[in-house]
C-alpha positions, 0 to 999 in steps of 0.5 A: 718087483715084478714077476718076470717069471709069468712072461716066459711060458716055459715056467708054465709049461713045466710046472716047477722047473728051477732053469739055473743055466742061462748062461749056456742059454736063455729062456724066451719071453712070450712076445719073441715067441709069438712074434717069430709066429706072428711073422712066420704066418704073415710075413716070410719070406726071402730077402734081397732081390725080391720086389713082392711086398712078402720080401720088402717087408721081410727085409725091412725087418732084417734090416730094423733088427740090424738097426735095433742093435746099433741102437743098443751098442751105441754104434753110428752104422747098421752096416757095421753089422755081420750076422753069423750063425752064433758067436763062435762062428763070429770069432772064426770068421773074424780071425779067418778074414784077417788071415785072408787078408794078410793082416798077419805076419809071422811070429805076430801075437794075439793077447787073450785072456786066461779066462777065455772061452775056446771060441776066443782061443782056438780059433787063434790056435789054427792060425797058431799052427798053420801061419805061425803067429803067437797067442799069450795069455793075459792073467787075473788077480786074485779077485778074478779081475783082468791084470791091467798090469799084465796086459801092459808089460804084454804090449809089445810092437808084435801085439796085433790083436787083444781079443778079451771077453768082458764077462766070464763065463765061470767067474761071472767077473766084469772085466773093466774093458773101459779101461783096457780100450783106454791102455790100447789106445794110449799105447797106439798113440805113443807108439804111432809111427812105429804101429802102422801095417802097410800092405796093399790092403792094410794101413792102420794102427794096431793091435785090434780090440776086439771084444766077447761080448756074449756073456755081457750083452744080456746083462748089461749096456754094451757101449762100442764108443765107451769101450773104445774097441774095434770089434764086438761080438755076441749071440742071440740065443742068451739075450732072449732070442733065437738060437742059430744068430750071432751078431758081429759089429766092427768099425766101417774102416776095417770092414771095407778092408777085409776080405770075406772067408766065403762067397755066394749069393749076396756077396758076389756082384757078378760070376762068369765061368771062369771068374767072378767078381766080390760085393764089395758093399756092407753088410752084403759082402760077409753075409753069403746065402739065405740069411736067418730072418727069424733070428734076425726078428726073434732079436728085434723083438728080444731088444724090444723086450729089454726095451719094454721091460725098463731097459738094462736099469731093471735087468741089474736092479733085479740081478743086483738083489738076486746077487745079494741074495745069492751071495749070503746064501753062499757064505752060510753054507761054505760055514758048513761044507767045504766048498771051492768056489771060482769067484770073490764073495765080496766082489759085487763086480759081477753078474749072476754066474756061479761056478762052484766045485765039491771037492769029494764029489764029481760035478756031472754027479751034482748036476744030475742030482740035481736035474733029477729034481728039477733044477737045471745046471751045468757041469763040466769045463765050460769050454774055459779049459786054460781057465780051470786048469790054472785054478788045478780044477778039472770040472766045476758046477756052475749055477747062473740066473736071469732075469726070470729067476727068484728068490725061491729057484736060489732057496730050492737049488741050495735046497737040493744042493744040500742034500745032493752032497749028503746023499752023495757023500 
């Protein structure tokens, strides 16, 4: 199998560095990275309007980059995507425009699930609070997989968004969003007559599927078509790009009822003094200001990469056996040591995250231990907050790998691990 680990300069910058927290953020291959250089010193410029070849080439790369991850998510238009300043500002603008837009009534409900990171929760919450709709919770199982079950005895004519993460960001767990797109659509089809919202802006079926894809994108194909949702979103900087893009796809028809949250520049056809008028066209009308190029690139290159590399088929043949490696690894030292851990040893289900709790010992003092030997983790709530206060944990650690990683990171963080819990005992 082939040493990833030589195609990321920070490993050779930092001799030693054991990085076990790509889930808050990824490393950066030395073809982004020299890319970004490449175009910054050849290439940069504004885009739109500018009729110089420094802006027409500048812009066919924004645009290339739109088309790569259409290409990517199996979608038809790159029209269809947003770009945002990361995912959280993705879901607020989402659920912002559909305020804007009247797509709620009140007492309205939007279904998350318990494991949700906040940026699928707060954002609801605010209109929670300030329009009166409702959020619930659907719940998992004992494996940590969505209940299916609970979702559908949650569908219910009040529903008009299910906004669910296909990853979790604690447990690791795939949802099976294939076949939750599947009960959302079956559910609209029966309940078609009754499931259409007529205003002056909106006549659709509901509720919207919108799903997180932030955690998943990196790691495995995202299929917008299979999973038979209406939104997607995820960001650049844990797919190997930079950081400061986000990326928000959502079906052409939605879209171009939507209102924008925000204006200026690109997105306004014309101002006058006392008026103006909106850009109605797509993308244009959601992206206000000087958008960010080098992200948009740094993204291009990063999907080039995966593209380079094997595809997807060579990420999960190296996770699957990291995984494996992993998982006994766990099994042996939970054999000696009491350890919590929010995940099933026997699911396979599931990427490269492990959130783990000593019960005697704080998580931050685990992680600095840790850090203090060079091996890099997170501690804390992960922003699941609703998540780990159902599990009655108030933080965890959580280890996750990519690509990068190799067996001797997971000997050495289990390594350290080990005598951390002694010395800290």
């Amino acid at each position: 199998m082939k040493d990833f680990k030589k195609d990321f300069p920070i490993f050779a910058n930092n001799p030693g560095l054991v990085y076990l927290d790509s889930t808050a953020s990824s490393q950066k291959p030395a073809f982004v990275i020299d890319w970004i250089k490449t175009y910054l010193e050849n290439d940069y410029s504004n885009i739109h309007r500018g009729a110089y070849c420094l802006a027409e080439r500048s812009e066919n790369l924004y645009e290339k980059s739109k088309k790569k991850v259409v290409e990517f998510i199996g979608a038809d238009n790159w029209r269809e995507v947003i770009y945002t300043y990361n995912a959280n500002y993705a879901l607020n603008f989402i659920a912002w425009s559909l305020r804007k837009s009247q797509f709620f009534k009140k007492w309205d409900k939007v279904l998350v699930s318990i494991v949700e990171h906040h940026s699928n929760i707060v954002p609801w919450l605010i209109l929670r609070d300030e329009i009166w709709i409702e959020l619930e919770y659907i719940n998992v199982d004992n494996d940590y997989n969505l209940d299916l079950e609970d979702l559908k005895s949650k569908l219910d004519s009040s529903v008009k968004v299910v906004s669910i993460t296909q990853v979790s960001n604690v447990t690791g767990q795939i949802f099976n969003l294939e076949e939750v797109g599947s009960i959302i659509r079956e559910f609209k089809w029966n309940n078609w007559k009754n499931r259409m919202l007529h205003t002056s802006q909106w006549q659709i079926s509901f509720p919207l599927f919108i799903i997180d894809a932030s955690q998943s994108f990196p790691h495995l194909k995202v299929d917008v078509k299979k999973l038979n949702c209406d939104m997607i979103f995820f960001t650049a900087h844990k797919v190997m790009a930079d950081s400061w893009l986000g990326v928000w796809w959502a079906k052409k028809e939605i879209l171009d009822k939507l209102k924008p949250v925000f204006s200026g520049w690109w997105s306004i056809a014309w101002v006058k003094k006392l008026e103006y008028k909106d850009n109605n066209s797509l993308p244009e009308k959601f992206e206000t200001g000087t958008p960010n190029v080098v992200g948009a690139v740094s993204l291009l290159k990063a999907l080039e990469y995966i593209e380079n590399i094997g595809w997807y088929e060579k990420i999960e043949e190296v996770e699957k056996e990291l995984v494996s490696y992993a998982i006994q690894k766990w099994k042996t030292i939970k054999q000696k040591i009491d350890i919590k851990i929010l995940w099933n040893l026997e699911i396979k289900n599931r990427i490269w995250v492990f959130s783990f709790l000593i019960p005697w010992i704080h998580s931050i003092d685990i992680a600095d231990y840790l850090a203090e030997e060079g091996v890099c983790v997170r501690a804390g709530q992960h922003c699941a907050e609703p998540f780990l206060q159902s599990e009655s944990c108030n933080h965890t650690c959580r280890m996750s790998l990519y690509l990068y990683n190799d067996k001797n990171d997971i000997d050495r963080f289990f390594e350290v691990l080990e005598k951390s819990i002694k010395e800290l005992k």
